[in-house]
VONUDREN-979260 format. One record per residue (C-alpha): x, y, z. Coordinates in nm, 4 decimals. Each point is the difference from the previous one (the first is absolute). Layout:
N
xx X yy Y zz Z
...
This chain:
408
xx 0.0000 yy 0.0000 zz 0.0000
xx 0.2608 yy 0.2195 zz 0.1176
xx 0.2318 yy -0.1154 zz -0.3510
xx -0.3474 yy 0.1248 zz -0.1930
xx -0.0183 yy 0.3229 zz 0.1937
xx 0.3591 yy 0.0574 zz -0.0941
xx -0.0454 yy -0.0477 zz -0.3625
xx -0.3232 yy 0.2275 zz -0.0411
xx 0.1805 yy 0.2799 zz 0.1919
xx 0.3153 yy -0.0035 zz -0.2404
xx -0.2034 yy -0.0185 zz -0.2674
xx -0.2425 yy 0.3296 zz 0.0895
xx 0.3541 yy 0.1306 zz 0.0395
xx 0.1067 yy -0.0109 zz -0.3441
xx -0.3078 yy 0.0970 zz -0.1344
xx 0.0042 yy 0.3461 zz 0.2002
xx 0.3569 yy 0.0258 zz -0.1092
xx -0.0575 yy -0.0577 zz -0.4064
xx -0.2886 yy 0.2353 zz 0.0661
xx 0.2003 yy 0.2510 zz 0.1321
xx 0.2836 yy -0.0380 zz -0.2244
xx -0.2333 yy 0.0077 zz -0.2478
xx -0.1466 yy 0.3617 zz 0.1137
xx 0.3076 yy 0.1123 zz -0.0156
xx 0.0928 yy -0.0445 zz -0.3384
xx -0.2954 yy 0.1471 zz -0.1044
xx 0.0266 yy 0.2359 zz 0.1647
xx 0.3844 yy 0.0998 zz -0.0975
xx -0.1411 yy -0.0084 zz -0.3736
xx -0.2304 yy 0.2532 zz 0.0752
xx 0.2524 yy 0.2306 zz 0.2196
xx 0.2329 yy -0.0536 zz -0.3290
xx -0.1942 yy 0.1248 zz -0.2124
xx -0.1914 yy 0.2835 zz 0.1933
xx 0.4187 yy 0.1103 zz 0.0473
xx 0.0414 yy -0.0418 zz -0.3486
xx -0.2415 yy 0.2507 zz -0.1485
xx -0.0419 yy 0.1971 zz 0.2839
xx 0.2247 yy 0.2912 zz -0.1148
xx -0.0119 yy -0.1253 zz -0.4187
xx -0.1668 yy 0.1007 zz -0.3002
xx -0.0193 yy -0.1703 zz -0.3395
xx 0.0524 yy 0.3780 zz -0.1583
xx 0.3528 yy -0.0094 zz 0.0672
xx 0.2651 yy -0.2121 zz -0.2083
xx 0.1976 yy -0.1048 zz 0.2699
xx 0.3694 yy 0.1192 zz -0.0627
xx 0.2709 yy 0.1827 zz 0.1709
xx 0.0448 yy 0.2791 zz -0.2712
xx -0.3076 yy 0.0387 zz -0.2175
xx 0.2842 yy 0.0355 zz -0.3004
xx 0.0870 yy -0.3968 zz 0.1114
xx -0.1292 yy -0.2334 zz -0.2675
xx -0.2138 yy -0.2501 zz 0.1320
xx 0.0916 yy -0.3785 zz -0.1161
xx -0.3035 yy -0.2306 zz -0.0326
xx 0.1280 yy -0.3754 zz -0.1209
xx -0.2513 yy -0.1604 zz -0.2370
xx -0.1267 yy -0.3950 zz -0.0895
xx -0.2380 yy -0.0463 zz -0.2341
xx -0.1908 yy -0.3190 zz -0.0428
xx -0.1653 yy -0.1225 zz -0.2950
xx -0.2529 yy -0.2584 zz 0.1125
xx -0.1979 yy -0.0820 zz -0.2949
xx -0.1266 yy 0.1399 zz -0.3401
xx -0.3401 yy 0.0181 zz -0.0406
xx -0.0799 yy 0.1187 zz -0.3224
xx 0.1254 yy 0.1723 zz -0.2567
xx -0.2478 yy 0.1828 zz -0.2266
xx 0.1728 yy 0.0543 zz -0.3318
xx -0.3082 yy 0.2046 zz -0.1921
xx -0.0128 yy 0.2266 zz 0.3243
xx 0.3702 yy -0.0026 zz 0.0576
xx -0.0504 yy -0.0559 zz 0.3399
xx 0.2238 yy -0.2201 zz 0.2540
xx -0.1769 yy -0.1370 zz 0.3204
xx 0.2498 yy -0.1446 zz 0.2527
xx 0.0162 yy -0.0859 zz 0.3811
xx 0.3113 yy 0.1434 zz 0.1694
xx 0.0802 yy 0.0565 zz 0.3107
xx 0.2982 yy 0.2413 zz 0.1037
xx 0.1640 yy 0.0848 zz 0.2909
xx 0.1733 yy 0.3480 zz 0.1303
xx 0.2839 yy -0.0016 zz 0.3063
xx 0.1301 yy 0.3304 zz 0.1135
xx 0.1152 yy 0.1671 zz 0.3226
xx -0.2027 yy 0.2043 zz 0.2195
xx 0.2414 yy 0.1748 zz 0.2395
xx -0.3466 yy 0.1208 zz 0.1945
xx -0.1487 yy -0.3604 zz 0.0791
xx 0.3256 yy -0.1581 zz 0.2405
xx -0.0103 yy -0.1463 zz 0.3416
xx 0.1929 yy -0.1997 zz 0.2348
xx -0.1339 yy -0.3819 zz -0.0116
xx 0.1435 yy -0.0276 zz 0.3440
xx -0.2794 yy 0.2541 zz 0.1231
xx -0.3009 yy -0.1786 zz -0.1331
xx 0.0454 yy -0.3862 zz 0.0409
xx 0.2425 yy -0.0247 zz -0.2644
xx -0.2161 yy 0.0329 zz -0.2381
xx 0.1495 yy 0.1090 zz -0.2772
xx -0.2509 yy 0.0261 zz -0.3288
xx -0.3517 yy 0.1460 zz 0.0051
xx -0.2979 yy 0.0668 zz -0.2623
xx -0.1484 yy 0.3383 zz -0.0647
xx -0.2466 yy 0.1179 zz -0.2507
xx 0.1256 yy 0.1403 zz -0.2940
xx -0.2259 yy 0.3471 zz 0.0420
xx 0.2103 yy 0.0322 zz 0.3623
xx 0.3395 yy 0.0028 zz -0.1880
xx 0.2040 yy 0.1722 zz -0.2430
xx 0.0374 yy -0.2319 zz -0.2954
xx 0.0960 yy 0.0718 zz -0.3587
xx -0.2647 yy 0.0772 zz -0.2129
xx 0.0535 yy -0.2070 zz -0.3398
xx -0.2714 yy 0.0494 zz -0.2592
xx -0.0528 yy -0.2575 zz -0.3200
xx 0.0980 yy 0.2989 zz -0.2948
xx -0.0873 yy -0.2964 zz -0.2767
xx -0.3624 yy -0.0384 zz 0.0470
xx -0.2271 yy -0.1542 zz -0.2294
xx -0.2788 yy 0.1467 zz 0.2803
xx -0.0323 yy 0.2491 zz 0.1998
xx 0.3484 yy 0.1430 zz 0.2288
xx 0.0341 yy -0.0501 zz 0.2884
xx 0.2637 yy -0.0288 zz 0.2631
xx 0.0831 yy -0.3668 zz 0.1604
xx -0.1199 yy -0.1426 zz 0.3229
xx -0.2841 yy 0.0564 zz 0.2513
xx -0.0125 yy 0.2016 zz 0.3366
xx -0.0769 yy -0.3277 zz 0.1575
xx 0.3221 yy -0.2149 zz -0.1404
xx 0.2503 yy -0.0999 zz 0.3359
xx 0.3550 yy 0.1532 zz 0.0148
xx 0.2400 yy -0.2325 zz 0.1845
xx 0.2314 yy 0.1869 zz 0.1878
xx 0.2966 yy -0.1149 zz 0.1116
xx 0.2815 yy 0.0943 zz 0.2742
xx 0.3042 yy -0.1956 zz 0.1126
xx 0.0866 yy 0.3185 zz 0.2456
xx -0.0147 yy 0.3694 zz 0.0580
xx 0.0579 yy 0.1544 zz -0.3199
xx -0.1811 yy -0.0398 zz -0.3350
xx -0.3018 yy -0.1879 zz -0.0342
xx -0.0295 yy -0.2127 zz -0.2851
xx -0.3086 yy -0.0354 zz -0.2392
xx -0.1536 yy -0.2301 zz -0.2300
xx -0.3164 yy 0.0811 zz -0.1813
xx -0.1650 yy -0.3078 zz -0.2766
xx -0.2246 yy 0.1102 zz -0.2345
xx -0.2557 yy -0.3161 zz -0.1907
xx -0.2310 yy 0.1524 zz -0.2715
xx -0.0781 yy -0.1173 zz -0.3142
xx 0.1458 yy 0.2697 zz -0.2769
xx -0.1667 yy 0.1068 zz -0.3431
xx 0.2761 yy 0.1608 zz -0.1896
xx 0.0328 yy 0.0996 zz -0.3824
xx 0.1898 yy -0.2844 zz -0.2067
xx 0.1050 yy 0.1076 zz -0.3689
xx -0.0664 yy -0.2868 zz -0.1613
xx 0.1901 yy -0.1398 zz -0.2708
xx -0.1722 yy -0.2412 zz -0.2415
xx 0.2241 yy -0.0380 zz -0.3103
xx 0.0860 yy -0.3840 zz 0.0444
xx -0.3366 yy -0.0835 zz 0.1935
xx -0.0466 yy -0.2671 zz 0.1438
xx 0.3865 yy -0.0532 zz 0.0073
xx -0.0007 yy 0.3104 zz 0.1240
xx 0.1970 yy 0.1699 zz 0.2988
xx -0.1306 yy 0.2708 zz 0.2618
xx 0.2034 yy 0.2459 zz 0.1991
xx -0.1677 yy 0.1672 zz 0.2267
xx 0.0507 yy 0.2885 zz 0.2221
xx -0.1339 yy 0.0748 zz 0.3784
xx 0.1083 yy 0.3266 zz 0.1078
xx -0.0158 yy 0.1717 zz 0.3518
xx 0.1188 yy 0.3575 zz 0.1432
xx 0.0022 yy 0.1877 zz 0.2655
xx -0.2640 yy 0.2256 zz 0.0834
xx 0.1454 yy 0.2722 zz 0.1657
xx 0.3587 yy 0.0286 zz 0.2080
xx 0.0856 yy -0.0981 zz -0.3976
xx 0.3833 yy 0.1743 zz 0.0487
xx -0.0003 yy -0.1361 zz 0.3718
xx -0.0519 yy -0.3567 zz -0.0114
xx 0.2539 yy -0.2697 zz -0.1689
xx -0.1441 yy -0.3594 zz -0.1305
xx 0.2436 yy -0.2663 zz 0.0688
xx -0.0287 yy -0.3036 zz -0.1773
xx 0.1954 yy -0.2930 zz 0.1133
xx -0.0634 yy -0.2577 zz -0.2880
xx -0.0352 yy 0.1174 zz -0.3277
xx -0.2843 yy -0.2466 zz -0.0581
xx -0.3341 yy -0.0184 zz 0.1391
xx -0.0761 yy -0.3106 zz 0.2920
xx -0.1891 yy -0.2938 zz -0.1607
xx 0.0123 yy -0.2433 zz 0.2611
xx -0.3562 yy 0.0363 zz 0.0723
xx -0.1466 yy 0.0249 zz -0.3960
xx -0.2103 yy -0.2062 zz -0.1441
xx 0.0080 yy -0.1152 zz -0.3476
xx -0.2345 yy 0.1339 zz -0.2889
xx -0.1283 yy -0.1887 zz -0.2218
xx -0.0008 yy 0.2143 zz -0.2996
xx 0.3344 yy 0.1357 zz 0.0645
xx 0.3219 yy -0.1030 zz 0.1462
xx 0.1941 yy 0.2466 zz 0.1657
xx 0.4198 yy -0.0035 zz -0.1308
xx 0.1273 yy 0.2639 zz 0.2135
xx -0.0563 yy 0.2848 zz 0.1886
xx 0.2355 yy 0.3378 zz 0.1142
xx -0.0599 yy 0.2468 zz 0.2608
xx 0.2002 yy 0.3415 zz 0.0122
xx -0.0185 yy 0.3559 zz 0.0681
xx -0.0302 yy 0.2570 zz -0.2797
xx 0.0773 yy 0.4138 zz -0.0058
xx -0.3216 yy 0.0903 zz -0.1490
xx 0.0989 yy 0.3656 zz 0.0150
xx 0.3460 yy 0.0673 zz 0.2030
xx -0.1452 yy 0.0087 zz 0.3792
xx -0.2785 yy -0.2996 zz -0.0436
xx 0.0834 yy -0.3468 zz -0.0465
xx -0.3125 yy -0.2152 zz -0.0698
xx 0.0302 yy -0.3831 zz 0.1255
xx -0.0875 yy -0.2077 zz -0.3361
xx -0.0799 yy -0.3648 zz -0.0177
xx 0.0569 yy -0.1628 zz -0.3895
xx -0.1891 yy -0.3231 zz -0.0528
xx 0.1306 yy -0.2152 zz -0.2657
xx -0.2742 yy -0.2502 zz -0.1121
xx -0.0652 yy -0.2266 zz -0.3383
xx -0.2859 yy -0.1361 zz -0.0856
xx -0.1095 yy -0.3538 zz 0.0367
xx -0.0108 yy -0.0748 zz -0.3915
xx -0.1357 yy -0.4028 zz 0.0430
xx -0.3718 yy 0.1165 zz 0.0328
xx 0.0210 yy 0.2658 zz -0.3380
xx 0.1760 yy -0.2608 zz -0.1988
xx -0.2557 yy -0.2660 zz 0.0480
xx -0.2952 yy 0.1985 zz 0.0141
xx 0.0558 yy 0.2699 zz -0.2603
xx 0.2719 yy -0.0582 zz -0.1932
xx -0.0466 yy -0.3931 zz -0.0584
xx -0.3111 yy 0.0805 zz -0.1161
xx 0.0578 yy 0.3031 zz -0.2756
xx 0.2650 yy -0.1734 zz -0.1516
xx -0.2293 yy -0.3407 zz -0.0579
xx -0.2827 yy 0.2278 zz -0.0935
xx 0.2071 yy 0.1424 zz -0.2895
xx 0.1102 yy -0.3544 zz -0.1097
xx -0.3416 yy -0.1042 zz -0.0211
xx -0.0808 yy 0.2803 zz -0.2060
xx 0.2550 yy -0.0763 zz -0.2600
xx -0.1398 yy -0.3566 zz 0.0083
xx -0.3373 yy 0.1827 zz -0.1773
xx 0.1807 yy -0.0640 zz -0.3410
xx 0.0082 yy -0.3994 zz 0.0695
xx -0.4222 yy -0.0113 zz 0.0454
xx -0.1341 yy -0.0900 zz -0.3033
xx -0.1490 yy 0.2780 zz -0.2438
xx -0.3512 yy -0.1816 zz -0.0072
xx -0.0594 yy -0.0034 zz 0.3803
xx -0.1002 yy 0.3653 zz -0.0065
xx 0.1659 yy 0.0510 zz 0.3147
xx 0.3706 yy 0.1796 zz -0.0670
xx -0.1657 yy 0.3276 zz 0.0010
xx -0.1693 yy -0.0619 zz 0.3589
xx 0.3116 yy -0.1542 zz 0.1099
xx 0.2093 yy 0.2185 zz -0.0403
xx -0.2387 yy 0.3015 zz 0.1435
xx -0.0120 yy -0.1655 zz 0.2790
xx 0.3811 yy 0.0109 zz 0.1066
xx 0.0160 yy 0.3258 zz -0.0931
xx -0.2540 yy 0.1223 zz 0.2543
xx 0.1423 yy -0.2170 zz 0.2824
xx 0.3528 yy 0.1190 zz -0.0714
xx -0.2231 yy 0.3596 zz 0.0360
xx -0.1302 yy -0.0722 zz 0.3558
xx 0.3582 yy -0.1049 zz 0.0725
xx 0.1268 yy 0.3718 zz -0.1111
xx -0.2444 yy 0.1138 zz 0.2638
xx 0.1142 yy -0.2186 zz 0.3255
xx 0.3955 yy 0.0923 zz -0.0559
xx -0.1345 yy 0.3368 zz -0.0225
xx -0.2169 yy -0.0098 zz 0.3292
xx 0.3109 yy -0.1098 zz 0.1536
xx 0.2712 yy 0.2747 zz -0.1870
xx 0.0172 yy 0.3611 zz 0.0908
xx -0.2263 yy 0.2713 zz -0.1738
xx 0.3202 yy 0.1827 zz -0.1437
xx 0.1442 yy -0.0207 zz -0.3215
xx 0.3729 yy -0.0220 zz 0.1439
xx 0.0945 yy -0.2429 zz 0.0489
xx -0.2146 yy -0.2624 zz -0.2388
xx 0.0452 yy -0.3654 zz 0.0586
xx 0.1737 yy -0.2252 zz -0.2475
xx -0.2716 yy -0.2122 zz 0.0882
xx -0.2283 yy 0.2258 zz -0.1450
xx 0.1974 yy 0.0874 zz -0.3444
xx -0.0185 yy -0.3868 zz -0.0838
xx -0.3985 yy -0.0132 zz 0.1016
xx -0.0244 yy 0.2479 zz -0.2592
xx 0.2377 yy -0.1451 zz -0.2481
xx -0.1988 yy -0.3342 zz 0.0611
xx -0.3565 yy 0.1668 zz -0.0143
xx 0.1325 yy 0.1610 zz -0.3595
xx 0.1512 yy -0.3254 zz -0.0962
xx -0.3622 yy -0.2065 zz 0.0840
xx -0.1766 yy 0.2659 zz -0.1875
xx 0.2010 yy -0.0739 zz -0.3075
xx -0.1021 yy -0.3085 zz 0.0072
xx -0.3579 yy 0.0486 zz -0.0361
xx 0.1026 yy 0.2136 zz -0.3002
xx 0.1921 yy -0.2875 zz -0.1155
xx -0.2999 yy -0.2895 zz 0.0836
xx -0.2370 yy 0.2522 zz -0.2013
xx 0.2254 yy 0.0579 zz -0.2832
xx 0.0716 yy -0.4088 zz 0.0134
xx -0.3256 yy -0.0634 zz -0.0362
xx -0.0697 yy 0.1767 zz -0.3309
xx 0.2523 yy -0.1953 zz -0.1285
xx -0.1490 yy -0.3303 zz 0.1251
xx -0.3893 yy 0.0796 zz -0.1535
xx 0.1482 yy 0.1649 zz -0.3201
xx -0.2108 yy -0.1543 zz -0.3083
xx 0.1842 yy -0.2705 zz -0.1061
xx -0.0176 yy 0.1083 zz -0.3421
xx 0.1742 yy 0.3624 zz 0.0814
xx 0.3431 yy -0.0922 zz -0.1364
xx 0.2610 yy 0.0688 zz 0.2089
xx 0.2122 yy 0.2620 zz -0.0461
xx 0.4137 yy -0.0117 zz -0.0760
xx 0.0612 yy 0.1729 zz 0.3076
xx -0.1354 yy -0.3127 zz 0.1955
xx 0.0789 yy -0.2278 zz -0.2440
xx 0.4000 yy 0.1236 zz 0.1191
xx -0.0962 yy 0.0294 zz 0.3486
xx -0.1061 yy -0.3772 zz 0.0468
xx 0.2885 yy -0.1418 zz -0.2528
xx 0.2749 yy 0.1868 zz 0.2361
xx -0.2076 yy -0.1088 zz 0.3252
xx 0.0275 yy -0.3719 zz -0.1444
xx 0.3536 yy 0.0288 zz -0.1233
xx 0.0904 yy 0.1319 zz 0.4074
xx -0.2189 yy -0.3010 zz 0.1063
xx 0.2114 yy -0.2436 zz -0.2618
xx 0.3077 yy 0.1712 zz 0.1096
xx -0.0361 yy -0.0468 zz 0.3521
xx -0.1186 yy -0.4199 zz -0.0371
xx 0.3029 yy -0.0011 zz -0.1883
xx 0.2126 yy 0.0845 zz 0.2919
xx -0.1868 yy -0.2244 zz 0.2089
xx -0.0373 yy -0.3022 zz -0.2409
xx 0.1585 yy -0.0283 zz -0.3369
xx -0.2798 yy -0.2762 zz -0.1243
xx -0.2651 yy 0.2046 zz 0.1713
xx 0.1557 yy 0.3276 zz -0.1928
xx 0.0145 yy -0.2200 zz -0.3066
xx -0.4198 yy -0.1038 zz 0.0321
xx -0.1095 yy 0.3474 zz 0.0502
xx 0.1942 yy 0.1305 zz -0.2768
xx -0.1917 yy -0.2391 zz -0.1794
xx -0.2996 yy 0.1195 zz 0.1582
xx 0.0612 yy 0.3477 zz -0.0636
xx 0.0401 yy -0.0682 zz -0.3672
xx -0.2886 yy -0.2026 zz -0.0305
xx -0.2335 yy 0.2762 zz 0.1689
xx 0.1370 yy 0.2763 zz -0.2400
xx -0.0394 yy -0.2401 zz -0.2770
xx -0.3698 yy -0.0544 zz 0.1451
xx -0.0002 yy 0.4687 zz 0.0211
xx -0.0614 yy 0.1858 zz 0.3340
xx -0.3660 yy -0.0071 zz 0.1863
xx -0.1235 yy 0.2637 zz 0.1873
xx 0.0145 yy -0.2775 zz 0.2930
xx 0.3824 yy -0.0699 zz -0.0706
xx -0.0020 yy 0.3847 zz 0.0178
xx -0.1791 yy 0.0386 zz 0.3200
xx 0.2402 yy -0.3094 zz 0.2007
xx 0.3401 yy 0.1574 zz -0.0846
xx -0.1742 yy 0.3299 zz 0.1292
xx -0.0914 yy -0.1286 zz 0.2854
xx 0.3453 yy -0.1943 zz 0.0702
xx 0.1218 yy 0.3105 zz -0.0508
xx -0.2228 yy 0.2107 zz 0.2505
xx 0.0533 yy -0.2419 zz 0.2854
xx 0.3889 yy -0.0289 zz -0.0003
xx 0.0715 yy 0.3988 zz -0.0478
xx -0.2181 yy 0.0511 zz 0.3001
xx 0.1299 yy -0.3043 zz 0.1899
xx 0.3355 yy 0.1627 zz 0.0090
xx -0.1245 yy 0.3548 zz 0.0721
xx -0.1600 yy -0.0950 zz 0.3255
xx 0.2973 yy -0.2269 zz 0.1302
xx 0.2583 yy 0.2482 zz -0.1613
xx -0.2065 yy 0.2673 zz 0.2467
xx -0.0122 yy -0.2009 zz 0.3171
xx 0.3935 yy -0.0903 zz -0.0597
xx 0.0447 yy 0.4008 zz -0.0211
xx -0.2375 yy 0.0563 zz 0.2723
xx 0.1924 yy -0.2658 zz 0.2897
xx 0.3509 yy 0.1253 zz -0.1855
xx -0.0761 yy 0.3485 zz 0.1043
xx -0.1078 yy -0.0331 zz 0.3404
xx 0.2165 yy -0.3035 zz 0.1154
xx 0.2801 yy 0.2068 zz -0.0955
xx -0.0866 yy 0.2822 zz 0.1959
xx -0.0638 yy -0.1761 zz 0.3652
C-alpha cells in the first residue's frame, strides 16, 4: 500500500513539473517576442548607415510546370523561393530566454524585402502575404538572422518559339525585382541554378536545365531572374498528328490506283483534302496567333494541302482521258507521251530482268503495232500521276524531319 502511495505521489510530481516547465516555455516565447518588437518597426531597413547595402541571399525552387499556353504565351509554374538577410534590430541573448534561439513572426510585423513578379502575364503584384512566418534566428547577441519562403503558383509571359514544333524547344523567363530600397538591397545567389529537388515531372514537357542570376536592369537595380529550359515531349505529336498527315497524303496519291469506272476518285480524293483541312486547324489552335515565328510544321501542311489539291486537278483531268470517245483519235502529243512512258517502263525491267526487258519490248512493239487507245493513254497517265506525287510527299516529310532534327 505504502509502495502504491509512493508511486502515485512521484508520479503527480512529474506531472506538476512538465506542467510547469511547460508554462514556462510558453511563456519565454511570448516575453521573446513582446522584447522583440517592442521598440521595432517594419518601416525601417535595418542597417547601421542607411548608405550600407543590404545583402538578401536568394533560392529559388522550381517545383513543377503546370502549363504552358503557347496561343496565350503564357507560363504557369509552382515555385517556391526563399529570402535570408540580417536584421541587426531583431537579436537577443538565447541564454536569457531558455535558450531558445529561433522564433516565428508574421511577415506584416517585420521588415522584409519587397520583391514583385515584373513578368506578369496577370495582374502585378508584389510576392508574399502579411500572414507568411519569418523564422528568425540568433546564435547570440548581435545580428539576428532571417529566413522568409515564399510558395505561390506564378503566371509569367513566355515568348514562345514554334519554328520546329513539336520538336520544338522553350526558354522561358521568370523575372523578379525589388520594389523599393532598389539601390539599397543586394540579391545574392549562391547556385547559379534553380533547386529541383522537390519538382515534379510534366508530362508534356521535360525540363533540361535551369539558371538563376542577378541582372543590372538599369545601373542601381538588379532583378533576380529564373530561365527555364524545357523541350517538348514529341512521342504524343508524332503519333497523333504527324503519323497520321503523312498516311493521309499517301492515301491520297493511292486515288490514281482506284479504277476509273468506280466513280469514286473524285470523292476520294475530296475527302483527304478536307481532313488534311481540319488538321491545319488543330496545329493552329495549338500555335501562336503571330506571324513570327511560323512553324515548319505549318509550311509543309500547306505544301501538302496544295499538293492534295493537285491531285483532284489531276483525278479530274485523268478522267477525261479515261471516258474520251473511243473513236477521238489520239493525238501525237500522247501518242509520244505513252511510247516514252513505256520505253522508261522497258528500260527499267531491263535493269531488273534482261528476259523480262526482252518480253516487254516485245510487248511494247506489239501494242504500237496494235496503235494507242485512249485507255493505254489514260494508264501511263495515271502511272505517271501517282509516282510524281509519291515522291513529293516523302521528298517533303524527309525535308520536314531534316530541318528540325538538325536544329535540336
Amino acid at each position: 500500500m505504502m509502495n502504491g502511495n509512493i508511486l502515485l505521489f512521484f508520479g503527480l510530481l512529474c506531472a506538476l513539473c512538465f506542467n510547469l516547465s511547460r508554462g514556462k516555455t510558453i511563456q519565454s516565447t511570448y516575453n521573446l517576442y513582446n522584447d522583440l518588437l517592442a521598440n521595432y518597426t517594419s518601416d525601417i531597413r535595418p542597417v547601421d548607415d542607411d548608405t550600407d547595402i543590404l545583402n538578401v541571399t536568394t533560392t529559388l525552387y522550381l517545383t513543377g510546370i503546370l502549363e504552358l499556353d503557347e496561343p496565350r504565351g503564357q507560363l504557369t509554374s509552382a515555385l517556391s523561393m526563399t529570402l535570408m538577410w540580417k536584421d541587426i534590430l531583431l537579436t537577443w541573448n538565447p541564454a536569457d530566454y531558455e535558450l531558445r534561439n529561433k522564433i516565428e513572426i508574421s511577415k506584416k510585423h517585420i521588415w522584409t524585402p519587397e520583391l514583385m513578379l515584373i513578368s506578369p502575364s496577370q495582374s502585378a503584384e508584389k510576392l508574399g502575404k502579411d500572414s507568411d512566418k519569418v523564422l528568425i534566428y540568433s546564435y547570440g547577441a548581435g545580428t539576428g538572422f532571417l529566413s522568409l519562403t515564399i510558395i505561390d503558383i506564378f503566371y509569367t509571359i513566355c515568348d514562345i518559339e514554334v519554328t520546329y514544333f513539336p520538336f520544338d524547344t522553350q526558354i522561358c523567363e521568370i523575372r523578379f525585382s525589388q520594389y523599393d530600397y532598389a539601390d539599397k538591397i543586394r540579391y545574392v545567389i549562391l547556385e547559379n541554378a534553380m533547386n529541383t529537388d522537390f519538382f515534379l515531372e510534366n508530362g508534356v514537357w521535360n525540363v533540361e536545365k535551369t539558371e538563376l542570376f542577378t541582372e543590372n536592369r538599369n545601373n542601381f537595380n538588379y532583378d533576380v531572374v529564373g530561365r527555364i529550359h524545357m523541350k517538348r515531349r514529341s512521342t504524343y505529336y508524332s503519333l497523333n498528328l504527324l503519323g497520321p498527315i503523312l498516311i493521309l497524303m499517301l492515301l491520297n496519291c493511292m486515288v490514281f490506283l482506284l479504277p476509273a469506272e468506280s466513280g469514286e476518285r473524285v470523292g476520294f480524293a475530296v475527302t483527304i483534302l478536307l481532313a488534311i483541312a481540319v488538321y491545319m486547324t488543330i496545329i493552329a489552335d495549338k500555335l501562336p496567333n503571330t506571324s513570327k515565328p511560323v512553324s515548319v510544321l505549318t509550311f509543309i501542311l500547306v505544301i501538302y494541302m496544295a499538293q492534295s489539291s493537285m491531285i483532284c486537278v489531276c483525278t479530274i483531268f485523268g478522267l477525261r482521258i479515261v471516258f474520251r470517245d473511243e473513236k477521238t483519235p489520239v493525238s501525237k502529243t500522247w501518242n509520244i507521251f505513252v511510247r516514252i512512258m513505256k520505253c522508261c517502263r522497258s528500260r527499267v525491267a531491263h535493269e531488273h530482268n534482261d528476259h523480262l526487258a526482252s518480253s516487254e519490248e516485245t510487248k511494247v512493239k506489239s501494242e504500237h503495232d496494235q496503235g494507242i487507245t485512249w485507255k493505254t493513254v489514260a494508264e501511263m497517265y495515271d502511272t505517271l500521276v501517282l509516282a510524281i506525287n509519291i515522291v513529293i510527299c516523302i521528298l517533303v516529310a524527309i525535308v520536314y524531319f531534316g530541318i528540325v532534327l538538325s536544329n535540336t
